[in-house]
Every structure is written in C-alpha cells, then in structure tokens.
N, C-alpha and C positions, 0 to 999 in steps of 0.2 A: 252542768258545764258543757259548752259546746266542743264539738270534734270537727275537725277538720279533714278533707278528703285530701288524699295524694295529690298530688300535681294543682293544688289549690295554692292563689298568692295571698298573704298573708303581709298586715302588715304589725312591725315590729312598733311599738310607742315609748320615746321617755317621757313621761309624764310628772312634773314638779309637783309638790304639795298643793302648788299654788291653784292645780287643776292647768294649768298651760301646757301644752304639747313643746318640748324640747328639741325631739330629733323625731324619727318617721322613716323607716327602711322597709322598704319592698322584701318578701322574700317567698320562694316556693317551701312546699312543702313535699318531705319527705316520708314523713311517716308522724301519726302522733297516738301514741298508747297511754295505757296509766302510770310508765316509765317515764317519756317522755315527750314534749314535742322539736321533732328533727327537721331543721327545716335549712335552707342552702340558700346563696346566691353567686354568681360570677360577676365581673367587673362590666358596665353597664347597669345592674340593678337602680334602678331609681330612689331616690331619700332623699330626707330634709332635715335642715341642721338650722340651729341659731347660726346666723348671719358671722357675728364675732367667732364661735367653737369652729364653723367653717372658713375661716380667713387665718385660722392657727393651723391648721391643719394643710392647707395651702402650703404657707410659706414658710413652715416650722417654725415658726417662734413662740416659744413658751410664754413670753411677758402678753400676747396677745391670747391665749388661753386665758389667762390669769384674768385679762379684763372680762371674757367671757361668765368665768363662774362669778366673778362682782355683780354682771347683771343679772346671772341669773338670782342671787340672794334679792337683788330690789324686784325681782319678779318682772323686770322690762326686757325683752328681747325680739327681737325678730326672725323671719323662717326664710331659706333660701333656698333654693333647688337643687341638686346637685345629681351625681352618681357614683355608685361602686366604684374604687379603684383599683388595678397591681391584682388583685387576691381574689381567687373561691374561696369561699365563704362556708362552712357546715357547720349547725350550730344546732348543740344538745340540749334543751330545757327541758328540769324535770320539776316537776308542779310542786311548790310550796316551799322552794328551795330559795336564798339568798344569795345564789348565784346562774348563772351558764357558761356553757365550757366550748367554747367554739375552735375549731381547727380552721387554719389559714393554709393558701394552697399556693404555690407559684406554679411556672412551668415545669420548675425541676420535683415537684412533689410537695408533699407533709411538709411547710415552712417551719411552722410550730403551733403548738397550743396557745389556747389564749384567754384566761379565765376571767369573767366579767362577774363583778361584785354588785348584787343591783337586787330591787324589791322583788320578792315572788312575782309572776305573773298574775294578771287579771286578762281575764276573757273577754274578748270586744265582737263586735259584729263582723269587723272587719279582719282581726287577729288580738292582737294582746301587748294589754300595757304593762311597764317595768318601770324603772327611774335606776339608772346609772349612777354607783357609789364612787365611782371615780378611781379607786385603786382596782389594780388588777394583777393577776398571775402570769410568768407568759412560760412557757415550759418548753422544754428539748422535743423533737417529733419521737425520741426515744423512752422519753421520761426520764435518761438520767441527769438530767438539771433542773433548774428554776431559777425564777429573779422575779423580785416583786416590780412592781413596775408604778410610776407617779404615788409614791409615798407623801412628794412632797406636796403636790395638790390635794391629796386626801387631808393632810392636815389644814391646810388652806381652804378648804371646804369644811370643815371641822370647825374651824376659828369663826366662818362666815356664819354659822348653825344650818348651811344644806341639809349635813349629815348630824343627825340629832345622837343623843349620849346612848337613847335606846339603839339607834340603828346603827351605831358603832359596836355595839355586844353583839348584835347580829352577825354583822362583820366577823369579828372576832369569831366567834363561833364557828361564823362558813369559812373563814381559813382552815380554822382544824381540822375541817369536815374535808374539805378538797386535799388539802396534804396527804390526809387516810387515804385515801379514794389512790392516788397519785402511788402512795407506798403497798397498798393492798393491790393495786394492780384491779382494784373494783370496774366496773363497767360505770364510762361508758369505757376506761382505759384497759379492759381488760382481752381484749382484741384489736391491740394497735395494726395488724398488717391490716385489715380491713381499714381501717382510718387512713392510712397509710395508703391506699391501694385506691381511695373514694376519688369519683373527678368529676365536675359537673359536667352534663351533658349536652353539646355544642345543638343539640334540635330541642330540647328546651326552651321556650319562650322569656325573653327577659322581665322579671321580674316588675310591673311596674306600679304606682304608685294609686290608687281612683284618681280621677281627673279634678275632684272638684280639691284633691287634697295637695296639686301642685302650684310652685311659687313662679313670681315673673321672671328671676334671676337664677344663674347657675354660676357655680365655681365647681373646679376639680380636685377634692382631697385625696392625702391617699391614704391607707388602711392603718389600722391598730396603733 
C-alpha cells in the first residue's frame, strides 16, 4: 500500500460500481499511519461533483438531489468544477473501515462532527477511492449529541439498488462500530480539545485538483 508524505495533495474519489468517478476533492495531507490517513482542506479546495448532486447542493433543494441519485442508478452523469465551501475541512480515515469521521470548522471553531458511511478505501496514484453511502452521522463538537442525517435518501438509494443488501449490513455494522467509538470516547474522539483547538493553516497551499482532472464549468456549493 502506498503512503503518503505530509504536506502531499491528495485526491479524495467517489467511485460507482459502475467504475465512473462521482465526486473528486482535492485535499492536503496531514499525517497517514497504520491508524490512519489525516488529511484537511479549507474553503477554496478544488473538487468535482455530478453536475445535478452539484445544482442541489447550490440551491438546497432536495427534489433536485433525488434526481441526482436517479441518474446515478442508470449510471449517466456528468462532472462540474467547483470548490470548497463555508468550512475546514479535517478528515480521519482509518483503512478498512466503512466509514470516516470528519470534523467541520467555521470561524467560531469545532462546527461539528460529521460521519460519512462509504466503501473502505482503495489506494490510487493520486490518493484514494471510496463511494459515498449516502447516510451520515453528524454529532455535537462535544459529543453529547447526535442526529442521523438523510435517512430518507439512503432508503431511496436502497430502493434504487446503489446500496446493495450486502453493503447495507455493512452499514449496519459501521453504525455500531461509530456509536462505540462516540460512547467509549475511543480515538479519534478521544482527545476532543486537540480537535477542537485544530485550524487549517492560512500559508498552506490550496488544495488543488491535477489539471487534466478539471471540468469547463463551476458552481458554488456549500458544505455537509
């Protein structure tokens, strides 16, 4: 397996059955052990989104989501340009897991946690592929709450066969797994004032994208 050096951009891939590229996010790298790999962006980062996933994400409307995961089930989509929005970005993946755990930043600090349900990673040249299961966790910067977050599109993806029977027991599983994590106070939650205290670095380089891998069009979404 490859390793990645500190201050190396990386890019992030959702990747469909279908072998199509989904989304595409720039991001630095922080750290990557046999723990896991820690990697960050701030708003500016560069990424690419299905064209419809990025026009929901715009204008908030849900019904335009909805037509998004349609096309991704006929496998027809297209890629748009775009960039980070609103939020730093730091994000925990630990290898072979069915999830990562990312923390969202504003000006005032620690937004919240933000649990993404998605395939283990696979190692690329460039960085490493995943595929987005579409529900998520989103949690207190303190840990004492939670809220699942698009239940109803995970069923909706569910119904579509995105999310197949096997990679719903998956699911299933990595909740339990992250709730522990959450109530054991496990790492990576087990040193919130460092999380808490983390803030990207303004002489940092923004995150960008290889050239050959950006679109002719941009829109602005915003985060989570």
């Amino acid at each position: 397996m490859r390793s990645f050096e500190v201050g190396e951009t990386v890019v992030r891939r959702d990747v469909h059955r279908s072998g199509r590229v989904w989304s595409e996010h720039a991001l630095r790298v922080l750290a990557d052990t046999s723990e896991a790999l820690v990697a960050a962006c701030a708003p500016g980062a560069e990424v690419r989104w299905s064209a419809l996933y990025a026009k929901a994400r715009t204008v908030g409307d849900r019904s335009v989501r909805t037509e998004a995961f349609d096309a991704m089930a006929t496998g027809e989509w297209e890629l748009t340009d775009s960039r980070w929005q609103q939020t730093e970005l730091l994000l925990w993946n630990p290898p072979g897991s069915w999830f990562s755990i990312n923390a969202l930043y504003t000006t005032a600090g620690l937004r919240n946690w933000y649990v993404n349900f998605e395939h283990p990673t696979t190692r690329t040249v460039d960085g490493f592929d995943t595929f987005d299961l579409t529900v998520d966790l989103v949690v207190a910067p303190d840990l004492s709450s939670w809220q699942w977050k698009d239940e109803d599109e995970y069923a909706h993806v569910r119904r579509l066969g995105i999310v197949t029977d096997t990679e719903h027991r998956a699911v299933d599983m990595a909740r339990a797994q992250v709730l522990a994590m959450i109530e054991e106070r496990s790492r990576p939650f087990a040193d919130i004032a460092a999380w808490r205290s983390w803030r990207w670095d303004p002489a940092w380089p923004t995150p960008r994208l290889p050239r050959s891998k950006r679109a002719a069009r941009s829109v602005e979404p915003t985060d989570g």
